[in-house]
C-alpha positions as CSV (number, residue, x, y, z in Angstrom):
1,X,130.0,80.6,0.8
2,X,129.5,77.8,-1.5
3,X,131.3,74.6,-1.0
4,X,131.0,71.4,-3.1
5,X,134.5,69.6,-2.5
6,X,133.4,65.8,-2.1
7,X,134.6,64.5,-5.6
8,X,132.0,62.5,-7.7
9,X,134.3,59.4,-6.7
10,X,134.3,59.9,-3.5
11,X,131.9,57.5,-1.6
12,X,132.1,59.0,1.6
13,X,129.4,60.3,3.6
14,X,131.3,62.5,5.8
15,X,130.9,66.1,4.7
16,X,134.1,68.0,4.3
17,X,135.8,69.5,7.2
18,X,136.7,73.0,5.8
19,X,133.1,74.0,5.0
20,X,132.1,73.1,8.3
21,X,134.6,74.9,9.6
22,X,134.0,78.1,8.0
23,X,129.9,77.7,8.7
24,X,131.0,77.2,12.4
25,X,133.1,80.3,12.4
26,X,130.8,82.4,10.4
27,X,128.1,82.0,12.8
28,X,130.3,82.3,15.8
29,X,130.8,85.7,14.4
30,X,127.1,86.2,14.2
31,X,126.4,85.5,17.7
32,X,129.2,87.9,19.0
33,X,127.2,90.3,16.3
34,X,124.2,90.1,17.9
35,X,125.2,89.9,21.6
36,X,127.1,93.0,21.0
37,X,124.0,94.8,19.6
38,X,122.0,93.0,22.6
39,X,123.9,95.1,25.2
40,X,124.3,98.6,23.0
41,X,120.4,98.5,22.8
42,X,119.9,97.5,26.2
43,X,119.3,101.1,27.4
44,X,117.4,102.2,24.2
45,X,113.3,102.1,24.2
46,X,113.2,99.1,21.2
47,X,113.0,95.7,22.1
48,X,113.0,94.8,18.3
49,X,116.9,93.0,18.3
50,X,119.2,93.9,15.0
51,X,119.8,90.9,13.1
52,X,123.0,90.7,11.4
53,X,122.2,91.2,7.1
54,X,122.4,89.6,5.0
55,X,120.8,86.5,6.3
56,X,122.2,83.5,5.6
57,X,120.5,80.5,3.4
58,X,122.2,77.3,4.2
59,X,121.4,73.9,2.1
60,X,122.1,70.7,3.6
61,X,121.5,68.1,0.6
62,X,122.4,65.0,2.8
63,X,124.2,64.6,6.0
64,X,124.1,61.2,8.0
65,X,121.6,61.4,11.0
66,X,124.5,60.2,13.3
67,X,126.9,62.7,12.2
68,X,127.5,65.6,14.6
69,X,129.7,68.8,14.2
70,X,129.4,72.2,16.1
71,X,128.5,74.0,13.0
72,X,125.1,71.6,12.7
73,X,124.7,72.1,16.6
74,X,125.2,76.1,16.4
75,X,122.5,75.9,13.2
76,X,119.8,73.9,14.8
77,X,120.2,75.7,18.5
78,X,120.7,79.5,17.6
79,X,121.3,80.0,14.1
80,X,117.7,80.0,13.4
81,X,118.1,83.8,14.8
82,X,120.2,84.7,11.6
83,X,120.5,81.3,8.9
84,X,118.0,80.4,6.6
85,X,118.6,76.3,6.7
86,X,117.1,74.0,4.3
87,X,117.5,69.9,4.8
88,X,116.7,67.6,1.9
């Protein structure tokens, strides 16, 4: 997914709703991906968990310190199991 919809006249800080949306979904779907491989390994001998491939790489170029959406939350809390995230 690559998203770059703020226009160049656009002053607004607030990132784009869509994108978020999609990045909150996608790793939603992760999660379920991994709980669901959680509980079908739970009988088997590995304790090594399957992480959903590709990997995600995520670039955050600026985002105001204040600004809050679940996407960020679900990045920053669990989506360091399956996202790559880089802040600048």
């Amino acid at each position: 997914m690559r998203f770059n919809e703020n226009k160049p006249s656009d002053n607004s800080d607030i990132p784009s709703p869509r994108p978020l949306a999609d990045l909150e979904s996608e790793l939603q779907r992760r999660e379920q991906l991994v709980d669901i491989n959680k509980l079908i390994k739970k009988d088997t001998d590995s304790k090594k968990d399957t992480i959903p491939l590709p990997r995600l790489v995520v670039f955050i170029d600026y985002i105001d310190p204040s600004f809050s959406h679940p996407a960020l939350q679900l990045l920053l809390s669990k989506g360091r199991e399956w996202a790559y995230t880089v802040f600048s």
